[in-house]
C-alpha positions as CSV (number, residue, x, y, z in Angstrom):
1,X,130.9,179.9,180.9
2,X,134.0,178.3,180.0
3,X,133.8,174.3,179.9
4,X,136.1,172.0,182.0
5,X,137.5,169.0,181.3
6,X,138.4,166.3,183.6
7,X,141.1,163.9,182.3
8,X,142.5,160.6,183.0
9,X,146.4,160.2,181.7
10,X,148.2,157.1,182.2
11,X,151.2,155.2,181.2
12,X,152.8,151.9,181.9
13,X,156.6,151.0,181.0
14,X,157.0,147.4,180.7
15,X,153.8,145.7,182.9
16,X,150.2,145.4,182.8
17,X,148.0,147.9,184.8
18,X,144.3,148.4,184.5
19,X,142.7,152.1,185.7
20,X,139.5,152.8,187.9
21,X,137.6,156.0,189.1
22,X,135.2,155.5,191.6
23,X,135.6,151.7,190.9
24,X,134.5,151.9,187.4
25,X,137.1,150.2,185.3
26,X,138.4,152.5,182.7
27,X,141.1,150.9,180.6
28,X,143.4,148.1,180.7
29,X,147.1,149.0,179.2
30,X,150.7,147.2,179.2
31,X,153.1,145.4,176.8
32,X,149.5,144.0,174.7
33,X,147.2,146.2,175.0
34,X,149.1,149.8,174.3
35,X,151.1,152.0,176.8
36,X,149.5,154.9,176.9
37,X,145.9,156.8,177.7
38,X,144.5,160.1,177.7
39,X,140.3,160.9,178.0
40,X,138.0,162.5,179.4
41,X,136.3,161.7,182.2
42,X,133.6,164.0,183.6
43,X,130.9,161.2,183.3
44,X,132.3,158.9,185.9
45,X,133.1,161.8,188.8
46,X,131.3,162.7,191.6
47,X,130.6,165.3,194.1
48,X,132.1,165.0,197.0
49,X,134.8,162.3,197.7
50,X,136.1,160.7,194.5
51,X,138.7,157.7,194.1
52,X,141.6,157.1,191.3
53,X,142.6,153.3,191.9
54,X,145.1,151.4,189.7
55,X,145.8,147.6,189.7
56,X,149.6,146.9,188.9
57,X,150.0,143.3,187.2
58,X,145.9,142.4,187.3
59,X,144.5,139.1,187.2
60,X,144.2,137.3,183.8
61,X,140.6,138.1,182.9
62,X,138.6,141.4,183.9
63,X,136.7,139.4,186.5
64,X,139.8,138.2,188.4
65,X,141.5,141.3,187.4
66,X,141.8,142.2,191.3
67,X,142.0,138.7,192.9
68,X,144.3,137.3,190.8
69,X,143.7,133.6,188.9
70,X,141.3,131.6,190.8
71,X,141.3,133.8,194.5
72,X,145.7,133.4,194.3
73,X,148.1,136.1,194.7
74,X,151.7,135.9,193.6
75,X,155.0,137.3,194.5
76,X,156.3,139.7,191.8
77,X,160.0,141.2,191.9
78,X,159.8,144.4,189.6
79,X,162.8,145.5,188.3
80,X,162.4,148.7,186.3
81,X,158.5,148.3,185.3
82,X,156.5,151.4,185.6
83,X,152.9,152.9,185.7
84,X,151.0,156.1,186.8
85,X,147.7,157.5,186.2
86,X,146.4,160.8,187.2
87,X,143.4,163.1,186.6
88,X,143.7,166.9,185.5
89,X,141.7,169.1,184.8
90,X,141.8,171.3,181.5
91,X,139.7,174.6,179.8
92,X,137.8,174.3,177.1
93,X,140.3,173.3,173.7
94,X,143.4,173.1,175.8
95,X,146.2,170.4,174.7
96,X,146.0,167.5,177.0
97,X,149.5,167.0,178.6
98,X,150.3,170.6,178.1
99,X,151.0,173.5,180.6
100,X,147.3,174.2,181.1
101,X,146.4,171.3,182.8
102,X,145.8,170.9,186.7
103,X,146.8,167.9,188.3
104,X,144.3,166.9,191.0
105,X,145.0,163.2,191.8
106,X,147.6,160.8,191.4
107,X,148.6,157.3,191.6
108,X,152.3,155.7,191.1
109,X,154.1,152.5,191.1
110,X,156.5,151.6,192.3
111,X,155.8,153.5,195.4
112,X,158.5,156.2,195.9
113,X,160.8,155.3,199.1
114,X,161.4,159.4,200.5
115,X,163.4,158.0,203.2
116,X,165.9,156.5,200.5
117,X,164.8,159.0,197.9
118,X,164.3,156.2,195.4
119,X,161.5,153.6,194.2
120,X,160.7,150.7,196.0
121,X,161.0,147.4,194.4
122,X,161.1,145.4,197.0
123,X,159.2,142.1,196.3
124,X,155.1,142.2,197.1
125,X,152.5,140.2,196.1
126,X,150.2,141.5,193.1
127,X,147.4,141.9,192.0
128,X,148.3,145.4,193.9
129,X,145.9,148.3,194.5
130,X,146.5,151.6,194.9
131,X,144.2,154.5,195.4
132,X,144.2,157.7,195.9
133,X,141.3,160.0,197.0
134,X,140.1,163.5,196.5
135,X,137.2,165.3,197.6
136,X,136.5,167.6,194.5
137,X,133.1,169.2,195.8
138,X,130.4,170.1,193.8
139,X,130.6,168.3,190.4
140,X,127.4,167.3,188.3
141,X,125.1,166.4,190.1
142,X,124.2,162.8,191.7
143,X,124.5,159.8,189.3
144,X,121.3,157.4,188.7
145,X,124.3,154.0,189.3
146,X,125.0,155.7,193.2
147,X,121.9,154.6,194.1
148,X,120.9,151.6,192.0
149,X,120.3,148.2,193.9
150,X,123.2,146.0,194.5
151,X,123.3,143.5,192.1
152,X,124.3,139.5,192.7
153,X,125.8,138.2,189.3
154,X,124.4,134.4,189.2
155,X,122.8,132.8,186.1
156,X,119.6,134.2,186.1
157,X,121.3,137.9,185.8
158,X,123.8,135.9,183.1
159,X,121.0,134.6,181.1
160,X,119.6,138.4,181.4
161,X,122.6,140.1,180.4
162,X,122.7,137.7,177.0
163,X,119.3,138.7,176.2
164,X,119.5,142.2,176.2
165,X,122.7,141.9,174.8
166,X,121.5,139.8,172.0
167,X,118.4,142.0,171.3
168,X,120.6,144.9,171.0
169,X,122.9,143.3,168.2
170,X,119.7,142.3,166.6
171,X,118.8,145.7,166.3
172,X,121.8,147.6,165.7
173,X,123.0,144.9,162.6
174,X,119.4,145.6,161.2
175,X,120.9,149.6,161.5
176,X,118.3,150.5,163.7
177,X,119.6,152.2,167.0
178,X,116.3,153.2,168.5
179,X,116.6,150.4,171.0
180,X,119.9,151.5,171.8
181,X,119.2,154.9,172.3
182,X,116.6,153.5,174.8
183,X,118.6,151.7,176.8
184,X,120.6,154.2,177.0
185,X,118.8,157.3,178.1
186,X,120.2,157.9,181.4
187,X,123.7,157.4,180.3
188,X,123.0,160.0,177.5
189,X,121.3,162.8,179.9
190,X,123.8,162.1,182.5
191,X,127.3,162.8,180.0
192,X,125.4,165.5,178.4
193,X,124.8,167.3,182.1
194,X,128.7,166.5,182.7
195,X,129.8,168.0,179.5
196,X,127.6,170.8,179.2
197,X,126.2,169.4,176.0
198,X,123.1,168.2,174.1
199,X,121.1,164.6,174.6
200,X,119.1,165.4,171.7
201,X,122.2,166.1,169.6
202,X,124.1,162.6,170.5
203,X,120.9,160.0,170.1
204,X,120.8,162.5,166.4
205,X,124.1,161.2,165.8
206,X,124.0,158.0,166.8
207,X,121.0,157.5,164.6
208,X,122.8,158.8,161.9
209,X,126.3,157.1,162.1
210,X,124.0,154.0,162.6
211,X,122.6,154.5,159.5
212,X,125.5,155.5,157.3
213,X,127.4,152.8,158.3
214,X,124.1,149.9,158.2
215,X,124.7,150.5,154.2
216,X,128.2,149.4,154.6
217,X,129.1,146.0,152.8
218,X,130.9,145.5,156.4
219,X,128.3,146.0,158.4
220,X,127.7,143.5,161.2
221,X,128.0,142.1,164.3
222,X,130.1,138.9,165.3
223,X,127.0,136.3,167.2
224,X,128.3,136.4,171.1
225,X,129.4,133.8,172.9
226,X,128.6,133.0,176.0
227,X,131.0,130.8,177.2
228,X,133.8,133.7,176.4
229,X,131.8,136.7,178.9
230,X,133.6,137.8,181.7
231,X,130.6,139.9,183.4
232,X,132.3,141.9,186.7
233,X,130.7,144.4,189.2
234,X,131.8,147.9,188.8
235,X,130.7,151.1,191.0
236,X,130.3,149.5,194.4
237,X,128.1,146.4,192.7
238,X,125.5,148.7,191.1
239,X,126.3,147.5,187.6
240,X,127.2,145.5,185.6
241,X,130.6,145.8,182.7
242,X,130.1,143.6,179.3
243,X,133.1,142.1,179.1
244,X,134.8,139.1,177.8
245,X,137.4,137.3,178.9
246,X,140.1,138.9,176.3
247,X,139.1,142.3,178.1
248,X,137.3,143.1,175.1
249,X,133.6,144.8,175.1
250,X,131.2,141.6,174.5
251,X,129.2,143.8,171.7
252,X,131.2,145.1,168.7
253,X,131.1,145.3,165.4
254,X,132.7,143.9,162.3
255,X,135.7,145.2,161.5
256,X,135.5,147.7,158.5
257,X,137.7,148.0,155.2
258,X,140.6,149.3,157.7
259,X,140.4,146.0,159.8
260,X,139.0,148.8,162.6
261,X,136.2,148.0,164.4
262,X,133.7,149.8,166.8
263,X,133.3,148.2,170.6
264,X,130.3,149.1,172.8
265,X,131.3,149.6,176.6
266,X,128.8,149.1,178.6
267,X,127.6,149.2,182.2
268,X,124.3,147.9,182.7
269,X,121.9,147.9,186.0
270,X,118.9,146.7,186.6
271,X,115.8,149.1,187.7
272,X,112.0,148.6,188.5
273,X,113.1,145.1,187.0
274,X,114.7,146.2,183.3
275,X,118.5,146.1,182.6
276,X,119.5,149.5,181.1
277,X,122.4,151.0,180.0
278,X,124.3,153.5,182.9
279,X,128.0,153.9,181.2
């Protein structure tokens, strides 16, 4: 059976827009934080109805990415900016961009004027959300974040967040990732059954990298700060992202001899009363 991929492509020309399927936040690209983005994406899709959204000139932290600062929209007059997104599909080992792909949704600003054949800059007020919908039938199978409880982000689930978030560091700069692994076992099964993969074979190599990379004179992770976590809702309110409020994942490691370093998205939720790791 030949494998499918589903992937996200998008580019912005001279503004800030951040990506969502299904209101999962995907990326965040523009002048600082690179132009252009191609991945996969099987392990956010849905059966049934599915939704590619993109935010044109978002808030200035994740958690106001939609609202704008503090609740306040402003009035924006593009000139030539530019962004799109879109989802394809692709077989097995084709080249992403090339003439094998499928394009199945879309999203583009500025919004195309037919009646004048040209784009419409007219001055709006921004954040700006647009979506676009498809109902792509049967895809992986239901996804344990559809129905997870709605979650309230107060203290008491920001006090929660840090812990687990803090025992996870403790155990990953110590090079063990069995705690991670077991946070994570319904993310794992769930991208394995959407790429027609192997669980066992990613916790193997997450142990491993984990432990190659333990013995490194690098090896590390930066203590977190609270005061800098940007915690937002994602997938209807069912979890949680780790954020910050540079729109950088919360837990990462030290960079390595490159000045590269590793960042851990995740999307947490909380069931029978433990937070665990979803995306």
């Amino acid at each position: 059976m030949t494998k499918t991929f589903y992937v996200l492509e998008a580019q912005t020309s001279g503004i800030d827009a951040e990506f969502y399927i299904n209101d999962i936040p995907i990326v965040l690209r523009g002048p600082d934080h690179g132009q252009n983005y191609a991945a996969p994406v099987n392990q956010y899709l849905l059966d049934g109805p599915n939704e590619l959204a993109m935010v044109v000139k978002p808030g200035p932290t994740p958690s106001q990415s939609q609202t704008g600062r503090n609740g306040q929209k402003e009035t924006f007059s593009p000139t030539s900016e530019k962004a799109w997104a879109k989802i394809s599909s692709y077989p097995q080992k084709a080249t992403i961009g090339g003439p094998d792909g499928t394009e199945l949704m879309k999203v583009e600003w500025p919004i195309r004027d037919e009646r004048k054949s040209r784009d419409d800059y007219q001055p709006m007020e921004y954040p700006l959300k647009i979506v676009q919908f498809r109902d792509m039938g049967q895809m992986f199978g239901s996804c344990v974040f559809q129905q997870a409880p709605k979650i309230k982000i107060d203290d008491t689930v920001k006090n929660e967040i840090y812990e687990m978030l803090e025992a996870l560091r403790g155990s990953l700069a110590g090079g063990d990732a069995e705690l991670y692994i077991q946070l994570q076992k319904i993310r794992l099964e769930e991208v394995a059954r959407a790429f027609q993969t192997s669980s066992d074979e990613r916790r193997q190599m997450v142990r491993e990298v984990t432990r190659m990379d333990s013995q490194q004179s690098w090896w590390g992770f930066p203590s977190l700060d609270k005061e800098q976590f940007d915690l937002r809702l994602a997938a209807r309110g069912t979890m949680v992202q780790c954020i910050d409020k540079r729109w950088d994942a919360i837990l990462r490691e030290n960079a390595n001899d490159k000045n590269e370093r590793a960042y851990y998205s995740l999307f947490v939720s909380k069931l029978e009363g433990k937070w665990v790791i979803l995306r």
